[in-house]
N, C-alpha and C positions, 0 to 999 in steps of 0.2 A: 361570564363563565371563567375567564382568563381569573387566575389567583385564588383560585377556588380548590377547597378540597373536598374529595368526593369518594365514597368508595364504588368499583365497578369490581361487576365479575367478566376475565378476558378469557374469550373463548376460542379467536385465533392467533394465527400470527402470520405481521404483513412478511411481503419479499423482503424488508431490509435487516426482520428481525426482532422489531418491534412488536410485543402485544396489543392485541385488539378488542375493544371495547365499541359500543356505542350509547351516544347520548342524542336523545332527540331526532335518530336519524341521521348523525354525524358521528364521523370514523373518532377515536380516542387510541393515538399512539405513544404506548410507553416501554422502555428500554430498559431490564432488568425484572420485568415481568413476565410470564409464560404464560402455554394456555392451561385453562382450569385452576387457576388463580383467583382467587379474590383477593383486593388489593386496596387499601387508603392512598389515595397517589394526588397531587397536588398541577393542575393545569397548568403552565407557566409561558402557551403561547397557540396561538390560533394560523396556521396555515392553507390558506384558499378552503376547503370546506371540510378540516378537520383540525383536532386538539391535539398538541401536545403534551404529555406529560412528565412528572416524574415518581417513584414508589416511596410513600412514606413509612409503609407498614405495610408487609403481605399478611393476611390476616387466615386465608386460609390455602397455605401453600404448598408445592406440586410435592411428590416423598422423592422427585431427584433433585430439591435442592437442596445444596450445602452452604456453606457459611462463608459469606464474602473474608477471600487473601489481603483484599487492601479496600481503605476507606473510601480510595477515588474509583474504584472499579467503574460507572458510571462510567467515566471520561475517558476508560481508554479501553475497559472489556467486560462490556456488562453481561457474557454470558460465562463468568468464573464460579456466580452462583448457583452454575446447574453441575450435574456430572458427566465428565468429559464424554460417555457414552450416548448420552442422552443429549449433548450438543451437535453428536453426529448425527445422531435421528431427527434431529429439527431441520440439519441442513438438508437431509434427505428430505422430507416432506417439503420446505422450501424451493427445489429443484423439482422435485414432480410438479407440484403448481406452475412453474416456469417450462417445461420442457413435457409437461405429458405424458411423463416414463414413467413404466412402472421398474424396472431394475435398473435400479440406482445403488452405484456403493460410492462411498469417498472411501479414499487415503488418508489411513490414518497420519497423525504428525505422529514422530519420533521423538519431538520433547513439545510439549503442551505448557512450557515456562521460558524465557530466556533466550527466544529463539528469533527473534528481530536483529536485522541488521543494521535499523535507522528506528531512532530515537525523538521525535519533537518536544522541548520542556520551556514553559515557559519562565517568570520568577513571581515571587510571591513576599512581600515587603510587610513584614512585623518588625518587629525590635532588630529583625536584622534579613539577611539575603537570603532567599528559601528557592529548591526549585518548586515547581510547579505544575498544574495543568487548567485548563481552563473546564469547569464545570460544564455538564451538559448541558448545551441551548440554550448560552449566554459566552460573550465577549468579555466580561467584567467579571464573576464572581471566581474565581479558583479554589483549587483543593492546593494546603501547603504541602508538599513532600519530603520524609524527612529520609529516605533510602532510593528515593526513585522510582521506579516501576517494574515488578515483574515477569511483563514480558520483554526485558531486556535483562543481558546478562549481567554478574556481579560486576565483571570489569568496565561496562559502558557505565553502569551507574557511580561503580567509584569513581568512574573521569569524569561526568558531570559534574558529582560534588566535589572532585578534587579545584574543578574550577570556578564551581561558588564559596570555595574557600579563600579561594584568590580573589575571589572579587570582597570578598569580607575582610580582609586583607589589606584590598587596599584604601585608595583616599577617599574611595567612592562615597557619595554624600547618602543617606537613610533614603534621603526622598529618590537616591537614583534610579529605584525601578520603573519608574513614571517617564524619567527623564531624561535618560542617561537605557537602561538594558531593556532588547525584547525578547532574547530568548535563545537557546542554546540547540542544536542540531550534534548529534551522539551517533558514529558510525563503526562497524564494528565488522572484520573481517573473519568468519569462524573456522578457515580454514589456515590463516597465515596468521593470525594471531594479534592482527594490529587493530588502531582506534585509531578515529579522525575524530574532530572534534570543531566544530566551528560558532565562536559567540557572534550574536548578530546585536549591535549597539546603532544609539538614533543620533551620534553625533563622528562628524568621520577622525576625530582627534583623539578616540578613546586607546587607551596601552594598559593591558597587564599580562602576563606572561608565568604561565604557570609552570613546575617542573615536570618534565616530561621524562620517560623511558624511551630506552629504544625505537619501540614498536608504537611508539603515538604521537599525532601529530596534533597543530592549533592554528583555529585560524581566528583573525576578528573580520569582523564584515558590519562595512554601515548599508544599513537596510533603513531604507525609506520610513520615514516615521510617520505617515498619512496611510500607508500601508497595512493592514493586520498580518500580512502574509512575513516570511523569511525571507524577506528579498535580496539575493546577490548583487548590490546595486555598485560595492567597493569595495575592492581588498586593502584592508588596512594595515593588517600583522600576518604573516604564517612563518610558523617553527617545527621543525622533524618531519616527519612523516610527512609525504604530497599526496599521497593517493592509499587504496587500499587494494591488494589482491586479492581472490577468490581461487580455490584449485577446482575448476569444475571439469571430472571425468580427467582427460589428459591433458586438459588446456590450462590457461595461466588465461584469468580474465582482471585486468585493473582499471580501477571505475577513479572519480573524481568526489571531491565535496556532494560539487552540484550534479552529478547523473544518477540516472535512477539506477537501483538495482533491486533484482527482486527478496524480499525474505523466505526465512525457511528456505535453505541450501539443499538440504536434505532431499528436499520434498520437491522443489526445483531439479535437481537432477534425475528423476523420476521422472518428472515430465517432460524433460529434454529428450529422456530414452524414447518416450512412447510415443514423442513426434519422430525421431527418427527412423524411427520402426516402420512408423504408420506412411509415410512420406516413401518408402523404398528409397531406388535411385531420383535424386532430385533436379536433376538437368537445369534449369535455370531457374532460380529461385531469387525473388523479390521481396523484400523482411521492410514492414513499416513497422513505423514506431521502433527501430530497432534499438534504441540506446546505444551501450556499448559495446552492443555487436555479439551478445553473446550466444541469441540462439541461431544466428547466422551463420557464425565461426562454427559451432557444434555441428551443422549440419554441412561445412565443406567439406568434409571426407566423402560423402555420397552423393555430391552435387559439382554439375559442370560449371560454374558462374553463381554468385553470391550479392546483390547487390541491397545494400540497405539504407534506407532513407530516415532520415534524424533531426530533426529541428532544432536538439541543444548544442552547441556548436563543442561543448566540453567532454560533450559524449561522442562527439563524431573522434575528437582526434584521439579520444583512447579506444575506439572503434578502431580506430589505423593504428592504432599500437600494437594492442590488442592483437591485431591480422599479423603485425611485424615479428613481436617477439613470440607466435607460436608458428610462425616460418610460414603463415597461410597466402597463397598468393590469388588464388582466385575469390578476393572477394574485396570487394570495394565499399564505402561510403560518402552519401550526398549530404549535407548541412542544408535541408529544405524543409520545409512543411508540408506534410501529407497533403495541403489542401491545398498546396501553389505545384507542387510537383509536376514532372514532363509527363504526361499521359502517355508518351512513348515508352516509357520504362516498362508499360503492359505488356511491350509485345514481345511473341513467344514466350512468355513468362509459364514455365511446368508447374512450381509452385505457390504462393502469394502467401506468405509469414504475417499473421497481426496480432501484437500485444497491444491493443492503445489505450489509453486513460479508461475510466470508469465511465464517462459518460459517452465510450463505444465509436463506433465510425463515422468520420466527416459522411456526408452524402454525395459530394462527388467521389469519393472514394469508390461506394456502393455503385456510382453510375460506373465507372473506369470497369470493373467487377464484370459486370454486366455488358459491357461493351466488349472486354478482349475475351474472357471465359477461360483465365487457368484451369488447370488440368484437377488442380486441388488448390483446397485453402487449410491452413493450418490458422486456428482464432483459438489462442490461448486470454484468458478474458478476467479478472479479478472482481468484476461485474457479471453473474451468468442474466438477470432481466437484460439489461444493453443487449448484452451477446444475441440472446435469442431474439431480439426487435432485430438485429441486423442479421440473423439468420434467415427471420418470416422476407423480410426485403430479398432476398436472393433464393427462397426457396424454390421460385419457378426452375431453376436454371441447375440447383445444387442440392443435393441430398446427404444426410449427416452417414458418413462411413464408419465413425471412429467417436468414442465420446469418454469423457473421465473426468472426473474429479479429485481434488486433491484438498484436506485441510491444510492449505497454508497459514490461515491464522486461527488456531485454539485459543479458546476464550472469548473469540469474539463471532457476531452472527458471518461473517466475511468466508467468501467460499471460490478458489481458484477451480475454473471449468475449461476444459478441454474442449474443443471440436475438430474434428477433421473433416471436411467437404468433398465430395469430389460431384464432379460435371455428370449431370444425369446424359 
């Protein structure tokens, strides 16, 4: 079945966004197809008891699509070929299947193009240095790019190419993409104006140095070459800019290369309000996964004690920055891992703050939860299936008070979800 093409008709679609087909009693997911679709799509890999695919030809297709922005959409936003309305109405049905609801709205985004603050591009090696991205559901085949991508703005894609010019530029050998560059990290601050910018190379002796403005910064970094990932494993070169600022509401938040921070500002401030609404007075409040401290800091005005736990150690101490230069005193940060953390830190906890990765909360987590019983939880989630598997885990104890959604990513199936819990 693998390398085969086939045409199906797709009548749903999973949680991740992917259309749904079957064959022989086995699930067929493909990305850039919808439901009521019929579609020519090409199998290109088999996953514990279903098919992957990809769309070679929709043959008879939904009347909300439109006509793919870019050739790689695939690899970074395979749903640009629906209409931005009709994107929200999928996310909606996608969230009633997870959550049960029947009144469900999202947030809308306020730009639907350009609205990423982080960038990943890999390179792509013809006659000469190209960016890139890696093709759907493969490590080897790439789309070349010859403007970048956009859901990022003009100015991150001019910096990227402004630095595969540099690398074309200089002595770098043809064969270098193989053996010599892995790939380039594009950040971009939408409130103060500035770009970071970090190339990651597989040999720790690489130099070129692009020209830079004021407002942007460069880093080189060797990253493990057994690796597939962007590993900060060396600092090799940095020039201008160190970090990036955010204005979020009245604060001044500045992040690093390496920490996370979230996209769509806009749409992020939004949600900061509606946790602090929803939280009242916060009396002591516990924030994992807190990065650089930001929805911590946001919420010490209405809270007695702030304490947030971080495992990246470059996020903790712009976490302390952070707390410094907005004069914040009551709030603290631990460089720990959620899942080594003092289970004392539970107690008398009023509020319990969680942003965590996609694949949702460690399970001692859920025990610690369970054992001391904040007053409330605040689970903001970029994953709403995770969220609600560690909701059903605590539902004995906690009942959803407060719930929202936000498009933080347009174009693509991804859907930022809200919870507020409080103690039955």
């Amino acid at each position: 079945m693998i390398k085969q093409k086939l045409e199906l008709f797709f009548q749903d679609l999973d949680y991740d966004g992917s259309a749904v087909s079957f064959i022989d009693n086995k699930k067929v997911k493909v990305f850039g197809v919808f439901p009521n679709e019929r579609a020519i799509i090409f199998i290109t890999s088999k996953k514990k008891n279903e098919y992957q695919g990809i769309p070679l030809e929709i043959v008879e297709p939904t009347p909300f699509r439109v006509k793919q922005s870019e050739d790689h959409y695939l690899s970074c936003s395979p749903w640009q070929v629906i209409q931005y309305d009709y994107q929200l109405e999928l996310k909606k049905y996608i969230l009633k299947k997870i959550f049960e609801l029947d009144d469900i709205e999202i947030v809308r985004s306020p730009k639907i193009w350009g609205y990423r603050t982080k960038m990943e591009f890999s390179f792509f090696l013809d006659q000469n240095i190209n960016l890139a991205f890696f093709k759907r559901g493969t490590y080897k085949a790439k789309y070349k790019l010859q403007n970048g991508c956009l859901l990022a703005s003009k100015p991150m894609n001019d910096f990227a190419i402004k630095i595969v010019e540099c690398l074309r530029n200089s002595l770098l050998p043809l064969q270098g993409d193989q053996k010599i560059l892995k790939g380039i990290i594009v950040r971009e601050s939408k409130t103060c104006n500035q770009i970071i910018s970090s190339l990651f190379v597989k040999t720790n002796d690489f130099y070129i140095q692009p020209n830079l403005k004021s407002n942007e910064g460069f880093f080189i970094f060797y990253s493990n070459p057994l690796s597939p990932a962007f590993t900060f494993d060396q600092k090799i070169f940095s020039a201008g800019v160190e970090s990036l600022t955010e204005k979020i509401d009245n604060l001044k938040i500045s992040y690093g290369i390496r920490s996370f921070f979230q996209n769509n500002i806009d749409l992020f401030l939004e949600a900061l309000n509606d946790i602090k609404r929803g939280i009242g007075e916060g009396g002591k409040v516990l924030e994992l996964y807190c990065g650089v401290g930001t929805i911590g800091l946001f919420l010490s005005s209405i809270s007695k004690q702030v304490v947030g736990v971080e495992i990246n150690e470059e996020a903790c101490d712009f976490a302390k920055m952070n707390a410094y230069q907005n004069g914040i005193r009551n709030f603290n940060v631990l460089n720990v891992g959620v899942e080594k953390m003092d289970e004392n830190l539970f107690e008398n906890v009023d509020v319990l703050v969680l942003d965590p990765p996609r694949s949702g909360l460690d399970q001692k987590i859920i025990k610690y939860v369970v054992k001391y019983l904040p007053k409330k939880i605040v689970y903001l989630s970029c994953n709403p299936l995770t969220q609600f598997r560690d909701f059903k885990d605590l539902s004995n104890f906690y009942r959803i008070e407060f719930f929202k959604f936000y498009d933080f990513y347009p174009q693509t199936p991804h859907i930022e979800s809200l919870l507020i819990l409080v103690k039955k």
